[in-house]
C-alpha positions in Angstrom: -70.1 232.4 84.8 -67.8 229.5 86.2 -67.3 228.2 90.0 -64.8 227.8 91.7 -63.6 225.2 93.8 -60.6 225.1 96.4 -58.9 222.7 98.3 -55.3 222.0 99.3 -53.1 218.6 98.5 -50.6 217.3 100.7 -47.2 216.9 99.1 -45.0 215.9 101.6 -44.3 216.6 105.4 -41.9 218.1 107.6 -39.4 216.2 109.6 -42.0 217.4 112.6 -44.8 215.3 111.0 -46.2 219.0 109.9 -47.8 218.6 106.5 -47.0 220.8 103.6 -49.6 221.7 101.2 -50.8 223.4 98.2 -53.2 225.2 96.9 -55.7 223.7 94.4 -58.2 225.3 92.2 -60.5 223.6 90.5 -63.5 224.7 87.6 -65.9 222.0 86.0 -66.4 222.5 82.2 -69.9 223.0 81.2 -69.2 221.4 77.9 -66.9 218.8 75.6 -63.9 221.1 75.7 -60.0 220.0 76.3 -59.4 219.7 80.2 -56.5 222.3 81.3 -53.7 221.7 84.0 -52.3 225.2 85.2 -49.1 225.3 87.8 -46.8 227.3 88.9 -44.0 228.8 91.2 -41.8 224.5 91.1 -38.7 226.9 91.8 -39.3 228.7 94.6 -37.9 232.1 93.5 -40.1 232.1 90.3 -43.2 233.8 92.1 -44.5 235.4 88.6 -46.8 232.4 88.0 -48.6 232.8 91.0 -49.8 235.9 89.9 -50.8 235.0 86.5 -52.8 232.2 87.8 -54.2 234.9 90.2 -55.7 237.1 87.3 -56.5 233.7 85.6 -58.9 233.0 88.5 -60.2 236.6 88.1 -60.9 236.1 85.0 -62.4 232.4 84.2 -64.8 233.3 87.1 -66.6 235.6 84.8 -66.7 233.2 81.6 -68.3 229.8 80.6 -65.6 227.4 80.4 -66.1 224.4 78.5 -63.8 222.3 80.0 -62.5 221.3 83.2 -59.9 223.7 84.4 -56.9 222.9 87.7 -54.7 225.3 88.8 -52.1 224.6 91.3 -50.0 227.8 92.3 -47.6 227.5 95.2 -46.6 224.3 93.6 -43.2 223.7 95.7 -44.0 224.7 99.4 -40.6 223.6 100.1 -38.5 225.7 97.4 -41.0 228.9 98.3 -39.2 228.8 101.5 -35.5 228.2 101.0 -34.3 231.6 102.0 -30.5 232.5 102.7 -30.7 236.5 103.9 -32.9 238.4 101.3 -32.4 235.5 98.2 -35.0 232.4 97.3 -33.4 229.5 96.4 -35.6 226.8 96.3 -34.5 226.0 92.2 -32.5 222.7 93.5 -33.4 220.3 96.8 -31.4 221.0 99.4 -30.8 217.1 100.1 -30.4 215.7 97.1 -29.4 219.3 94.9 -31.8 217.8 92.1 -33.3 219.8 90.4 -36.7 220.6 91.7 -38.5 220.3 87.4 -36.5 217.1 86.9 -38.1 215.0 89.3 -41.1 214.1 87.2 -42.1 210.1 85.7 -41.8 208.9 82.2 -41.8 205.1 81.5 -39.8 204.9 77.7 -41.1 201.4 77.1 -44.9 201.8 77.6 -45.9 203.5 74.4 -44.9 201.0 72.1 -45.8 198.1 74.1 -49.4 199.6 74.4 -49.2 200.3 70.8 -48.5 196.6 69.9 -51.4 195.3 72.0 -53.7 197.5 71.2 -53.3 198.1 67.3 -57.2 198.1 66.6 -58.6 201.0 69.2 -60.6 203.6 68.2 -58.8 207.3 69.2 -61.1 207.6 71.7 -60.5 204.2 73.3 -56.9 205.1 73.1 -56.5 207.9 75.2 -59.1 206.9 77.8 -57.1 203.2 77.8 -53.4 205.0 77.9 -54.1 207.7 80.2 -55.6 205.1 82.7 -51.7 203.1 82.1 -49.8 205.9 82.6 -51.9 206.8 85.3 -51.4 203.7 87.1 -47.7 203.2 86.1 -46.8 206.6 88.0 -48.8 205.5 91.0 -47.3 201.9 91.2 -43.4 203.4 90.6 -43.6 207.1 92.6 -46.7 207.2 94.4 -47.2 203.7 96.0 -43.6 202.3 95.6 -43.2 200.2 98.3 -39.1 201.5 98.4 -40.2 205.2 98.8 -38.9 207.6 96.6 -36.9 210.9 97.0 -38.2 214.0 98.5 -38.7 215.9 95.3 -39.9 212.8 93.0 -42.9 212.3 95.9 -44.0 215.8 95.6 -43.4 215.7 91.7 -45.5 212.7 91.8 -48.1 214.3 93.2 -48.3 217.0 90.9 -48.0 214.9 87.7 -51.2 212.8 88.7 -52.8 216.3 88.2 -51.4 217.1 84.8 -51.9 213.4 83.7 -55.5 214.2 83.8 -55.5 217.1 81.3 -55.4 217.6 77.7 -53.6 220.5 77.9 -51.1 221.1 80.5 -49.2 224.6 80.9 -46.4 225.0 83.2 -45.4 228.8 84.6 -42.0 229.7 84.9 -39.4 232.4 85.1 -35.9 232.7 84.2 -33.1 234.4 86.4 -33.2 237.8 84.7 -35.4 237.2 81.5 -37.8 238.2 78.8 -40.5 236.2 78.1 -40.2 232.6 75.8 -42.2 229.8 75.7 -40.9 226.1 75.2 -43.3 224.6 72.3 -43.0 220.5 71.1 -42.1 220.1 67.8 -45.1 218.3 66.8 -47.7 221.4 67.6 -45.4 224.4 66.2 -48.5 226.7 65.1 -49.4 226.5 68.6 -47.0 228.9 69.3 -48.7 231.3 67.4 -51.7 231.9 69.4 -49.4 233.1 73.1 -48.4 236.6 73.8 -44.4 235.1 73.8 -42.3 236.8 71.4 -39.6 234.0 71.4 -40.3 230.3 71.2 -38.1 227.1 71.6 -39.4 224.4 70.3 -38.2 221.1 71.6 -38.0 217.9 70.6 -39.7 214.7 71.6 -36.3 213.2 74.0 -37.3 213.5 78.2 -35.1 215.7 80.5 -37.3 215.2 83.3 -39.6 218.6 83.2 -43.5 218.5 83.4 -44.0 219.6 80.0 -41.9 216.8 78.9 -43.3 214.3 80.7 -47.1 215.0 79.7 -46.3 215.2 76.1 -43.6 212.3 75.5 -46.3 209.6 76.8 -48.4 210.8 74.1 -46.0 211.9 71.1 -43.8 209.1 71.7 -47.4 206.9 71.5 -47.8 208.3 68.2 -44.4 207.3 66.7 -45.1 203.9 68.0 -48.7 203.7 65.8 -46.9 205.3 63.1 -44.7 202.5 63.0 -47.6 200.2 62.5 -48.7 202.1 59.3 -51.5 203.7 61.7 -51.5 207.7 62.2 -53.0 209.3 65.4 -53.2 212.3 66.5 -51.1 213.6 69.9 -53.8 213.5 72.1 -52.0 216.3 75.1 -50.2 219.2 74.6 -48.0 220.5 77.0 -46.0 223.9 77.3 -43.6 225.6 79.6 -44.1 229.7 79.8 -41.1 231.6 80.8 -42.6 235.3 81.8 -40.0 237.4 82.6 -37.1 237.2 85.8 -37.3 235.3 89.3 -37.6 237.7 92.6 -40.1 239.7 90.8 -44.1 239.8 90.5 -46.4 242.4 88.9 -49.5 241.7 88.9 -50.2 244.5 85.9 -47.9 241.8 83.7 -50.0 239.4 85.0 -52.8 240.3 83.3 -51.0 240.5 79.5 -49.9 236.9 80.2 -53.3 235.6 81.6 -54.5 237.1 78.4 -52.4 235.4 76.3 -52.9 231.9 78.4 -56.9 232.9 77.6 -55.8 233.4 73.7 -54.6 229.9 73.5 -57.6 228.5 75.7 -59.7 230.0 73.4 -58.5 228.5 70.4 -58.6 225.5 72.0 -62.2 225.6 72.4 -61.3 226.1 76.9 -63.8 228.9 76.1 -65.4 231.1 74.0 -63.8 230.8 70.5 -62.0 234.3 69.6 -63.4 236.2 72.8 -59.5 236.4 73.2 -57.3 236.9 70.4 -53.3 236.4 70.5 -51.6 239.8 69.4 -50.0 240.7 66.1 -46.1 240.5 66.7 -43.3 239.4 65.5 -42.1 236.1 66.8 -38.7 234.5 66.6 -38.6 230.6 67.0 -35.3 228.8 67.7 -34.5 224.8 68.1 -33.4 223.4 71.5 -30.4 222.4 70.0 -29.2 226.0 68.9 -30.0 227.1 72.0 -26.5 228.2 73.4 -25.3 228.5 76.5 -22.7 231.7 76.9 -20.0 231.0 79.9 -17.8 233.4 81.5 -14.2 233.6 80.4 -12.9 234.7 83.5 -13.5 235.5 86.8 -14.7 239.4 87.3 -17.3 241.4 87.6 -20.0 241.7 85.0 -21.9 244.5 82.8 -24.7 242.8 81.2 -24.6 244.3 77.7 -27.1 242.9 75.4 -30.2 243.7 75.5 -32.7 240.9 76.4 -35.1 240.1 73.3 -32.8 241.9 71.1 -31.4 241.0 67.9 -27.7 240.7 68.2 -25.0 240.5 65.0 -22.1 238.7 65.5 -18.9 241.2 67.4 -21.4 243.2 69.1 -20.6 243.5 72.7 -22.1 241.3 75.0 -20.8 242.2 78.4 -18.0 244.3 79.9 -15.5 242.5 82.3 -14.0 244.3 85.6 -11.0 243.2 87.1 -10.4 245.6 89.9 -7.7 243.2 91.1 -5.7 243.8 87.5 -6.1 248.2 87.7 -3.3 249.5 85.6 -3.4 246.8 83.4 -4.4 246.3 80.3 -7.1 243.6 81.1 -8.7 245.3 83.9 -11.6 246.2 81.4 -12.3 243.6 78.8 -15.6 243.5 76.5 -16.5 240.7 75.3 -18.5 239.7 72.3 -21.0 237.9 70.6 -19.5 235.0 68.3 -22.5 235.0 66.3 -25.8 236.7 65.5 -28.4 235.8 68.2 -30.9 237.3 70.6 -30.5 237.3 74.3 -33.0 235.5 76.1 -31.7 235.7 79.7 -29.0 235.9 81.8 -27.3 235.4 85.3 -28.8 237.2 87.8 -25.6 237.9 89.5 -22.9 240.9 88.5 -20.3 238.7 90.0 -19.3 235.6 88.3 -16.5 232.8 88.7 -15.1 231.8 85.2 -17.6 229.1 83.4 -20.5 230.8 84.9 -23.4 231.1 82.5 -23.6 234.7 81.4 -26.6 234.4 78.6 -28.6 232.3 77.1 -29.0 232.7 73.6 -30.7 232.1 70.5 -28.8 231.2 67.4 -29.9 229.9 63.9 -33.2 231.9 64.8 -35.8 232.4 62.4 -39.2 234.3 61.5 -42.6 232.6 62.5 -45.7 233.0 60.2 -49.2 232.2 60.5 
């Protein structure tokens, strides 16, 4: 049986002086296993996460966890409550319209200068001797910086010193209306196989400014930089972004299947028990970032959503049905549209109205078959 520990962070403060905090729960590890950073809920309309963490807590209470757990739900105060009417927005700060999960810290030149004054280390050296450099880099350029930072790099910031302590860092997302898919690093592809996710992106080792990216770049990017000495070392964090299902919507049944398969992974990680969870047997489809398409609009119009999300789709079969009211009687009042190549449909706009270039679907192309 596991404790658990709360407290609260500040992140940042209203223009009141009111501070705005989150949530933070914490388990110690009664043995050697990896350490675990959980968060959720950056985008304030992606509650789903805050559930999972939520059964997560329900459920670690009740096992021996080897190593020291954090989970951080509620992670963006600010996004949770950006409303206009009935809608959360809270994807994009309302000053700056950043992106709220691009606002995280990654220094490109400290791998290979560590690497090239510390050639000799032993593995464990290295990653108590990096961590403690990136560590201190992130304080000195987005915590401490004597020129202040933005809004949203602060509170990013603040999170990141979190994650920077873990080996294994998972961050809990939703899409606008989705099925589930997880983004997986290149360098730890089998990994994929042990979550309930039955798509899976695998992305490479270049930093777009999200928190998986920029726990596992320090480290992978570490790697290529010993590999270039004639040295190999292992990737010493692995990081992951879960997509589990659409924004606007929690269920705390689903929940539970996704807690699972966060346990599933734990547990092969040695977080707890080895194979007192077990990932299930499906099929899973894998797809590289860079075939990854983006499906716009045409036109302007009103939109039938088509394709089924998670489904296999060959190229010419429809994926949505355009209405022009404004064009009745003519010929290109209706207008189907459809796919330009086989795919799957991992998500799409949340709105039934769209101007032209709006993203309609995300989808996967060049897909392929995972095996153990």
């Amino acid at each position: 049986m596991s404790q658990i520990q709360s407290s609260t962070l500040e992140v940042t403060q209203m223009a009141n002086g009111q501070a705005m905090t989150v949530p933070v729960y914490t388990i110690k590890g009664q043995g050697s296993g990896p350490s675990v950073y959980i968060q959720a809920n950056i985008h304030g309309a992606e509650v789903q996460g805050n559930a999972v963490i939520y059964q997560l807590l329900e459920q670690l209470k009740q096992l021996d966890c080897y190593g020291d757990i954090t989970l951080v739900p509620l992670a963006n105060p600010i996004g949770t409550n950006q409303k206009s009417g009935e809608f959360t927005l809270g994807r994009f700060d309302p000053i700056t319209g950043e992106n709220w999960n691009r606002g995280y810290h990654f220094n490109p030149q400290l791998p290979a200068q560590f690497a090239a004054a510390n050639p000799d280390l032993t593995m464990n050296e290295i990653v108590e001797q990096y961590r403690a450099l990136i560590i201190s880099d992130l304080e000195q350029q987005k915590i401490n910086n004597p020129y202040g930072v933005k809004t949203g790099h602060a509170l990013c910031a603040k999170l990141q010193r979190m994650a920077f302590e873990a080996d294994i860092v998972l961050d809990l997302h939703t899409g606008p209306i989705s099925s589930r898919h997880l983004y997986c690093p290149e360098y730890t592809k089998d990994s994929a196989l042990f979550f309930d996710i039955p798509h899976v992106l695998f992305i490479p080792q270049d930093f777009d400014g999200a928190l998986d990216e920029a726990c596992f770049c320090p480290w992978w990017q570490l790697q290529q930089a010993y590999q270039q000495q004639g040295r190999e070392i292992e990737v010493a964090v692995a990081a992951f972004t879960l997509e589990l299902g659409s924004q606007e919507w929690l269920c705390l049944d689903e929940a539970k299947r996704d807690s699972n398969s966060v346990l599933s992974y734990l547990s092969h990680r040695g977080v707890v028990k080895h194979g007192l969870f077990k990932p299930q047997v499906m099929t899973r489809y894998g797809c590289y970032l860079k075939d990854y398409r983006a499906f716009y609009a045409p036109k302007s119009a009103m939109v039938e959503y088509l394709a089924p999300l998670g489904g296999l789709i060959s190229q010419g079969e429809p994926l949505v049905r355009m209405l022009r009211i404004d064009r009745y009687g003519h010929d290109d009042a209706v207008e189907v549209i459809a796919a330009p190549d086989d795919c799957i449909a991992i998500l799409h706009f949340a709105s039934a109205s769209v101007n032209q270039g709006t993203e309609l679907y995300k989808l996967f192309t060049n897909y392929f078959t995972l095996s153990a």
